[in-house]
TORKOL-4160 file (C-alpha; in steps of 0.2 Angstrom, whole numbers, padded with zeros to 4 digits, m for minus):
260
<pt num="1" X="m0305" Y="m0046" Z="0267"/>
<pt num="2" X="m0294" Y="m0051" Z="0251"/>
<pt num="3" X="m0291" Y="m0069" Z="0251"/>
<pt num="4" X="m0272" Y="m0073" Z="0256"/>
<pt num="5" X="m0263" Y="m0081" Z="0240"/>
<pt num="6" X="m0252" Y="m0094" Z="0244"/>
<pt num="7" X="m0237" Y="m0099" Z="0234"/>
<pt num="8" X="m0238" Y="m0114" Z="0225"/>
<pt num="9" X="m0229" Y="m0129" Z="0236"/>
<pt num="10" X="m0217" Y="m0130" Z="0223"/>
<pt num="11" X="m0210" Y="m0113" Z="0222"/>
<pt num="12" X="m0206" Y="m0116" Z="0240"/>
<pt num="13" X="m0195" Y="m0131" Z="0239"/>
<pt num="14" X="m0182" Y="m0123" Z="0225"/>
<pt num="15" X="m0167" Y="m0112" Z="0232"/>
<pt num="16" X="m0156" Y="m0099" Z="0226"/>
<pt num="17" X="m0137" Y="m0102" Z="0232"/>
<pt num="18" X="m0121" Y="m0095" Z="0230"/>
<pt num="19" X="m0105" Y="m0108" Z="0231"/>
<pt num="20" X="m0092" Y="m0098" Z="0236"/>
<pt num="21" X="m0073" Y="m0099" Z="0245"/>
<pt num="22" X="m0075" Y="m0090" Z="0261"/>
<pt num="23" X="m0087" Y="m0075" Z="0257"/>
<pt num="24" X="m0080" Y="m0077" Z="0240"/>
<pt num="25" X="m0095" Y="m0082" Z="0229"/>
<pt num="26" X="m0088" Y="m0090" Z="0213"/>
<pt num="27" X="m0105" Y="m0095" Z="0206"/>
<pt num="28" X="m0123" Y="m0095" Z="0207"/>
<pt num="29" X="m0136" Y="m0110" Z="0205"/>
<pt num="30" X="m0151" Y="m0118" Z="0212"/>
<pt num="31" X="m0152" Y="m0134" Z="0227"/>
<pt num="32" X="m0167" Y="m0143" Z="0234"/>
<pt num="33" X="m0171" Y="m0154" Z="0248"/>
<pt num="34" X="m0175" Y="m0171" Z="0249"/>
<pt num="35" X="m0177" Y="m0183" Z="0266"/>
<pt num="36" X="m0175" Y="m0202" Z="0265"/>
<pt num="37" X="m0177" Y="m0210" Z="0282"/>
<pt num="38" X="m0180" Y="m0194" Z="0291"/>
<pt num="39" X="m0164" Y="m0186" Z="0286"/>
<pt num="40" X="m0164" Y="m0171" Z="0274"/>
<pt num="41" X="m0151" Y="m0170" Z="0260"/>
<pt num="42" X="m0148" Y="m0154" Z="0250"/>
<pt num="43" X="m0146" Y="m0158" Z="0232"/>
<pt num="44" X="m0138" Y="m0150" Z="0219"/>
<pt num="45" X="m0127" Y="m0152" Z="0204"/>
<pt num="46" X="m0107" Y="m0161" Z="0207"/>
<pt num="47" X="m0100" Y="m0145" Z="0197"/>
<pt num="48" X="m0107" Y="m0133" Z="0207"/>
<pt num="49" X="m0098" Y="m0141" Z="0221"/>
<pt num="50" X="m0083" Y="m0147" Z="0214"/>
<pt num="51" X="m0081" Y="m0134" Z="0205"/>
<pt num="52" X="m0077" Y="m0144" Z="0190"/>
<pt num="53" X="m0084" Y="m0153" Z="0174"/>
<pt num="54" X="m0090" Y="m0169" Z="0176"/>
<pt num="55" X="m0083" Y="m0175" Z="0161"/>
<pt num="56" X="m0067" Y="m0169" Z="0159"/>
<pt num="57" X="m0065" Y="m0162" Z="0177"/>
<pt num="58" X="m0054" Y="m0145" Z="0174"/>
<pt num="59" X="m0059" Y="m0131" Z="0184"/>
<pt num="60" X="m0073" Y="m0122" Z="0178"/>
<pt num="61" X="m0068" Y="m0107" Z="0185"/>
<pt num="62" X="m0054" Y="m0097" Z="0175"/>
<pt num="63" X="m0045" Y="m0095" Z="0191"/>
<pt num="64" X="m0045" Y="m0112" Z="0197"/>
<pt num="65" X="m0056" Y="m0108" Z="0212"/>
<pt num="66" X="m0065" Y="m0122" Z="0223"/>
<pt num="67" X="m0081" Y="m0119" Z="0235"/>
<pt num="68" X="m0079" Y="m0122" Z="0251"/>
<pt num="69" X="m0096" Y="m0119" Z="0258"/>
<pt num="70" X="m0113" Y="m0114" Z="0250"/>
<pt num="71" X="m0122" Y="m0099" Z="0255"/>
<pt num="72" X="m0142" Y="m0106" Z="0253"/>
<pt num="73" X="m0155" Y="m0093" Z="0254"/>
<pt num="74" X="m0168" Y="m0101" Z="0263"/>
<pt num="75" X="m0184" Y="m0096" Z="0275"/>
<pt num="76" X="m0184" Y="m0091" Z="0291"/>
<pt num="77" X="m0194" Y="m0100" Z="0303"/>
<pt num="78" X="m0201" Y="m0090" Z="0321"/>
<pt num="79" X="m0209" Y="m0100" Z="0335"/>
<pt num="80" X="m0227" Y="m0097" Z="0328"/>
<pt num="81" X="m0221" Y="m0108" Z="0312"/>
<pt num="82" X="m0224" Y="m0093" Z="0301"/>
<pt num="83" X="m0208" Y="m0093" Z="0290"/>
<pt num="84" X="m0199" Y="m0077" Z="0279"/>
<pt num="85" X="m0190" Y="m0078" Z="0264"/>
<pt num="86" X="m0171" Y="m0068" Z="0268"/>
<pt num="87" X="m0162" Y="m0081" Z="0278"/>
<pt num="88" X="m0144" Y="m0086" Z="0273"/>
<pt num="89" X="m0138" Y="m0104" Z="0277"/>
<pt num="90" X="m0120" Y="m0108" Z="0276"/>
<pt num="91" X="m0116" Y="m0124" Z="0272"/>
<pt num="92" X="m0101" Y="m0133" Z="0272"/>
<pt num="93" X="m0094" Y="m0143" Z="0258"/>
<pt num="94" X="m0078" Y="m0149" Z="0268"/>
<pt num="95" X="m0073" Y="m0156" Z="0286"/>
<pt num="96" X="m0053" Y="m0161" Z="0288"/>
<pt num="97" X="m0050" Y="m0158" Z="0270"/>
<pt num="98" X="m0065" Y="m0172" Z="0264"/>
<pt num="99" X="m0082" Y="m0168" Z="0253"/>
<pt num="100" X="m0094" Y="m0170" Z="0264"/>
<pt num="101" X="m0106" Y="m0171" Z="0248"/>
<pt num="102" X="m0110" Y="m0190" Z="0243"/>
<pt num="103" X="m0106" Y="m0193" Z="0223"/>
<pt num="104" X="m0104" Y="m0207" Z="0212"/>
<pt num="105" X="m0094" Y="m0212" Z="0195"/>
<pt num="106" X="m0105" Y="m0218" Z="0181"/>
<pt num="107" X="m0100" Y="m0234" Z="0179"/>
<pt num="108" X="m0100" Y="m0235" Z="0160"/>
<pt num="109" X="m0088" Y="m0222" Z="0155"/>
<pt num="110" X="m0081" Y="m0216" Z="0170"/>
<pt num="111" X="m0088" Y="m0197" Z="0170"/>
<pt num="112" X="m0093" Y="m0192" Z="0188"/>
<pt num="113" X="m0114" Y="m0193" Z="0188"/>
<pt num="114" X="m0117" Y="m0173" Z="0190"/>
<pt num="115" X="m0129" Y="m0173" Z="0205"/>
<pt num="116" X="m0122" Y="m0173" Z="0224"/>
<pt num="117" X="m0133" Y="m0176" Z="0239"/>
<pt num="118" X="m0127" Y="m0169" Z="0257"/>
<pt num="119" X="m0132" Y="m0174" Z="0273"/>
<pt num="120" X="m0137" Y="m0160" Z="0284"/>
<pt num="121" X="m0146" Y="m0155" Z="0299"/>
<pt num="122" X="m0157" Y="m0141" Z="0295"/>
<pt num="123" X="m0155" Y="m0127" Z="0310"/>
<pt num="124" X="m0170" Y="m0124" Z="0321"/>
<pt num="125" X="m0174" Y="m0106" Z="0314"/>
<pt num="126" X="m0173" Y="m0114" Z="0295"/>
<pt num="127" X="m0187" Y="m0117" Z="0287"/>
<pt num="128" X="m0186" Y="m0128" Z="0269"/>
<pt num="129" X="m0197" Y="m0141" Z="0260"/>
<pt num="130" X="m0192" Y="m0158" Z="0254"/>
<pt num="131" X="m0197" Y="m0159" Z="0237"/>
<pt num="132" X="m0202" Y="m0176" Z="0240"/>
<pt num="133" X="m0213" Y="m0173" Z="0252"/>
<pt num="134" X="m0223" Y="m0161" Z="0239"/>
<pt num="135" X="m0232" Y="m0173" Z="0228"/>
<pt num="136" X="m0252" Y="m0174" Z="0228"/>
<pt num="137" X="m0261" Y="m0189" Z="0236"/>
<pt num="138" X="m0267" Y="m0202" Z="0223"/>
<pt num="139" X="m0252" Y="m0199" Z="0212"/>
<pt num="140" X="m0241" Y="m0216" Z="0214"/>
<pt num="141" X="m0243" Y="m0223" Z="0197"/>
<pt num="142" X="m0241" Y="m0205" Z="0186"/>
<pt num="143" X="m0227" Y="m0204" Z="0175"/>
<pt num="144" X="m0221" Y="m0194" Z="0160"/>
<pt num="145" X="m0220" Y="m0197" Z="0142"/>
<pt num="146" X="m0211" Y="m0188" Z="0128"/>
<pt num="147" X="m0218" Y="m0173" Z="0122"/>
<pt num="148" X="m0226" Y="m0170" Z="0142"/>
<pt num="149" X="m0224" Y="m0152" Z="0149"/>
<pt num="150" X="m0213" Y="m0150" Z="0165"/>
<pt num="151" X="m0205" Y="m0136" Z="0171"/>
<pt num="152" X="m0188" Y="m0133" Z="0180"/>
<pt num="153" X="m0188" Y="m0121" Z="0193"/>
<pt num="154" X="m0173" Y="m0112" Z="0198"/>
<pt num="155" X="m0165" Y="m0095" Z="0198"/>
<pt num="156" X="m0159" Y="m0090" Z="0180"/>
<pt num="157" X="m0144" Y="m0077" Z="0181"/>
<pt num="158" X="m0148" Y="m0076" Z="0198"/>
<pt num="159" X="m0166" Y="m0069" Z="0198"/>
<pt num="160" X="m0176" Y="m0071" Z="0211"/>
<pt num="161" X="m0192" Y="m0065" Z="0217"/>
<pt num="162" X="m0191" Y="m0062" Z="0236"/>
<pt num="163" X="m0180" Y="m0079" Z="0235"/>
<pt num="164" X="m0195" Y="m0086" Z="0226"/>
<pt num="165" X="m0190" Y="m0096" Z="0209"/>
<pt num="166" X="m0194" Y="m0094" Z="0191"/>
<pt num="167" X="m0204" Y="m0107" Z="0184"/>
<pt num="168" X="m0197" Y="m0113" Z="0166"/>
<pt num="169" X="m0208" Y="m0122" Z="0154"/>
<pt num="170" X="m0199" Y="m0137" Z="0146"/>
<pt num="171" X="m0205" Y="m0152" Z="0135"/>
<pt num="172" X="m0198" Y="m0169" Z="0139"/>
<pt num="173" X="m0190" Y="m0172" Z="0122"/>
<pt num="174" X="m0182" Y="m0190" Z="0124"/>
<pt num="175" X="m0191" Y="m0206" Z="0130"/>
<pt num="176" X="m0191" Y="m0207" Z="0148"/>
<pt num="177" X="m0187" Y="m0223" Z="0150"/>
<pt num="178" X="m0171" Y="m0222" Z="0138"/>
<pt num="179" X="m0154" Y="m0218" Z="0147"/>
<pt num="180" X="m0143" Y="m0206" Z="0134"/>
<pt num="181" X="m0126" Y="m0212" Z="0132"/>
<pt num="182" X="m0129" Y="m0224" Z="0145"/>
<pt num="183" X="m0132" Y="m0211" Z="0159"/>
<pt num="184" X="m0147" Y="m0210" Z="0168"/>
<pt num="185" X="m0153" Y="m0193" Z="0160"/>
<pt num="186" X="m0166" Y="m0187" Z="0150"/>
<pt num="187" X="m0168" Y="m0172" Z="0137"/>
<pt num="188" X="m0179" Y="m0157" Z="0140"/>
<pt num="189" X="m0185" Y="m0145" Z="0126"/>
<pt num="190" X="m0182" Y="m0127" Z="0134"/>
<pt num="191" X="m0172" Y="m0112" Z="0134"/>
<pt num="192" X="m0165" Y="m0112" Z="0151"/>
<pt num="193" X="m0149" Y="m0100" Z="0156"/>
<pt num="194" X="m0134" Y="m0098" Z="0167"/>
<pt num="195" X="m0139" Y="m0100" Z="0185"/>
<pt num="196" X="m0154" Y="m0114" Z="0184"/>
<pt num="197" X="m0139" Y="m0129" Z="0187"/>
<pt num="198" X="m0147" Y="m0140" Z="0203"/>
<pt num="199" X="m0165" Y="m0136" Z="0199"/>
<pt num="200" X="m0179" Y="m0146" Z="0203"/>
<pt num="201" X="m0189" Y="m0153" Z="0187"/>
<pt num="202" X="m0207" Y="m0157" Z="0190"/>
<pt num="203" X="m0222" Y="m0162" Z="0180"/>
<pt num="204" X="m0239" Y="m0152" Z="0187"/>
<pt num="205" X="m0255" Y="m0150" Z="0177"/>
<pt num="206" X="m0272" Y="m0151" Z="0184"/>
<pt num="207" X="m0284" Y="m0166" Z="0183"/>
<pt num="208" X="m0299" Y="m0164" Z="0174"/>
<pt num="209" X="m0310" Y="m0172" Z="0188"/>
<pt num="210" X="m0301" Y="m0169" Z="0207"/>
<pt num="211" X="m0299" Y="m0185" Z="0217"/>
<pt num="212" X="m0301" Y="m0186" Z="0236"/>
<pt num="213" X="m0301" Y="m0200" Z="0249"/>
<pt num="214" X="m0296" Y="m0203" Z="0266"/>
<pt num="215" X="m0279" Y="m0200" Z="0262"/>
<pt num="216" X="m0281" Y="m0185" Z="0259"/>
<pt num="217" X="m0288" Y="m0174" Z="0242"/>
<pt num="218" X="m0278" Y="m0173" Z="0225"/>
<pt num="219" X="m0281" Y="m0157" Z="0211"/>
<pt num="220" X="m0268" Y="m0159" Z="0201"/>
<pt num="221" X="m0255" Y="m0174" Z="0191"/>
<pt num="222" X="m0238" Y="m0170" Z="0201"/>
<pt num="223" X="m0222" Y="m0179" Z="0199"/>
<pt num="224" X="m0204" Y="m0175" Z="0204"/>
<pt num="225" X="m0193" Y="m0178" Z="0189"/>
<pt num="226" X="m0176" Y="m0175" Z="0192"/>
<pt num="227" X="m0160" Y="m0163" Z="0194"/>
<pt num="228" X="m0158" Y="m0150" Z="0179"/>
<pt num="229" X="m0139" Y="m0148" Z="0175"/>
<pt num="230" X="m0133" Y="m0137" Z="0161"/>
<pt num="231" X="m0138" Y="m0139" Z="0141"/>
<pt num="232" X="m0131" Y="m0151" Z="0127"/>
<pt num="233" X="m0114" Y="m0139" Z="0124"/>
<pt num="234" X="m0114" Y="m0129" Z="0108"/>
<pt num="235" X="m0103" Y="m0117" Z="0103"/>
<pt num="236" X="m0115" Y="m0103" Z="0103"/>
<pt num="237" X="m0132" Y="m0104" Z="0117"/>
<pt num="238" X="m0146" Y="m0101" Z="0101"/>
<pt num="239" X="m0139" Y="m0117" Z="0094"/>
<pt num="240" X="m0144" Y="m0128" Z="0107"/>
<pt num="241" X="m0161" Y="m0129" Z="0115"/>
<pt num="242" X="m0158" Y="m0147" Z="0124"/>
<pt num="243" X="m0158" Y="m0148" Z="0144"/>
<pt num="244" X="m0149" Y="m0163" Z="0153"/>
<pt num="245" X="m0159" Y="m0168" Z="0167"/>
<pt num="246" X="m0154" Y="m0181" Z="0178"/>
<pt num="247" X="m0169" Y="m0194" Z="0184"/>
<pt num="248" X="m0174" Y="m0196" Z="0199"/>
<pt num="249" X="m0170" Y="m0210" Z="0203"/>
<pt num="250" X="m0151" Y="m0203" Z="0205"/>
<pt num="251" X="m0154" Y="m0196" Z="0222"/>
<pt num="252" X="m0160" Y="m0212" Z="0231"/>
<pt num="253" X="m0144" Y="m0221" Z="0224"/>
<pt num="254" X="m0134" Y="m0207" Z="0229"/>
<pt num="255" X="m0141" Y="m0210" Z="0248"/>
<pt num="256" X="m0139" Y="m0230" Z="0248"/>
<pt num="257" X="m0121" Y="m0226" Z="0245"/>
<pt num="258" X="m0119" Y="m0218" Z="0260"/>
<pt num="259" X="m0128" Y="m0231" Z="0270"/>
<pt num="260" X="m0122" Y="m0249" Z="0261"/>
């Protein structure tokens, strides 16, 4: 019998999803999921949700059009916990007229930080993976350093196989520990496109010698990065080959808001 291939644990914690006004979809992108404290967040970009540019905050859309709910394509989970890819999840964006997504101002110049975290609670036929909860053992202290590999996995124009991402390969091209324009971000070397907004960005490469213990056995370097969200604008796509990514670190400042 042929060995069963498993998808790599990545590839199952990055999610296509349409934000959309009523069945209405007005744009596509990617989400992920994160839990702090037993509670699972879904995680995407502030102008998918919004519906408007962080910085300036007009409308994106030439019609002014705002999501209401996003339409996450996720797994289905049965009672013998085998899951399916196919599922639809409609989430909310609004109760009573309020976000119920959690966002934050950067402080320094008064643009809106462009990752959202929203509470949920997954439904019992739903299947997802926390991203956080996808990193080898024995990998607390590995970091990035400019000129690293990573690679943002989302779902460029849309593309998906059987709601599986597509892996991009990008190259960390600003110091990791350097804030750009006093915003938490970093710069990516890659030619990522339309559709890959709210991506995950992860480092993975294999270790030369595999490391094991009693807490479990470790093949491979791994480290969430942070939250792709567009490219450095230019007036024509060739010109520009720089992706914002938002660190990390974001994402658990994001939660502390919600409970301080």
């Amino acid at each position: 019998m042929d060995d069963i291939i498993k998808p790599d644990d990545y590839s199952l914690a990055s999610y296509y999803v349409e934000a959309c006004f009523d069945n209405t979809i007005l744009s596509n992108a990617s989400c992920f999921f994160y839990v702090y404290n037993q509670q699972i967040f879904l995680v995407t970009n502030w102008h998918v949700v919004s519906g408007r540019d962080p910085n300036t905050l007009e409308y994106l859309s030439k019609t002014g059009g705002i999501p209401n709910n996003l339409k996450v394509y996720v797994f289905e989970k049965t009672n013998s916990e085998v899951f399916y890819p196919g599922k639809v999840w409609k989430v909310p964006l609004f109760k009573n007229d309020t976000p119920l997504w959690i966002e934050n101002t950067n402080k320094d110049n008064n643009s809106k930080v462009n990752v959202v975290v929203i509470p949920v609670k997954v439904p019992q036929e739903v299947k997802v993976f926390p991203i956080n909860t996808l990193e080898e053992p024995f990998n607390e202290s590995t970091s990035v350093c400019v000129k690293d590999e990573v690679f943002v996995i989302g779902f460029p124009f849309g593309i998906k196989c059987c709601d599986l991402p597509i892996w991009k390969r990008a190259s960390i091209a600003s110091e990791p520990l350097v804030n750009i324009n006093d915003k938490p971000i970093l710069y990516v070397d890659t030619t990522t496109k339309p559709g890959m907004s709210g991506s995950p960005v992860v480092y993975k490469e294999r270790r030369s010698v595999a490391l094991g213990g009693k807490n479990g056995f470790s093949r491979f370097f791994t480290k969430f990065i942070g939250v792709y969200s567009g490219r450095v604008y230019a007036e024509n796509i060739y010109e520009a080959q720089l992706g914002i990514v938002w660190k990390a670190s974001v994402i658990d400042e994001l939660i502390k808001l919600k409970f301080s």
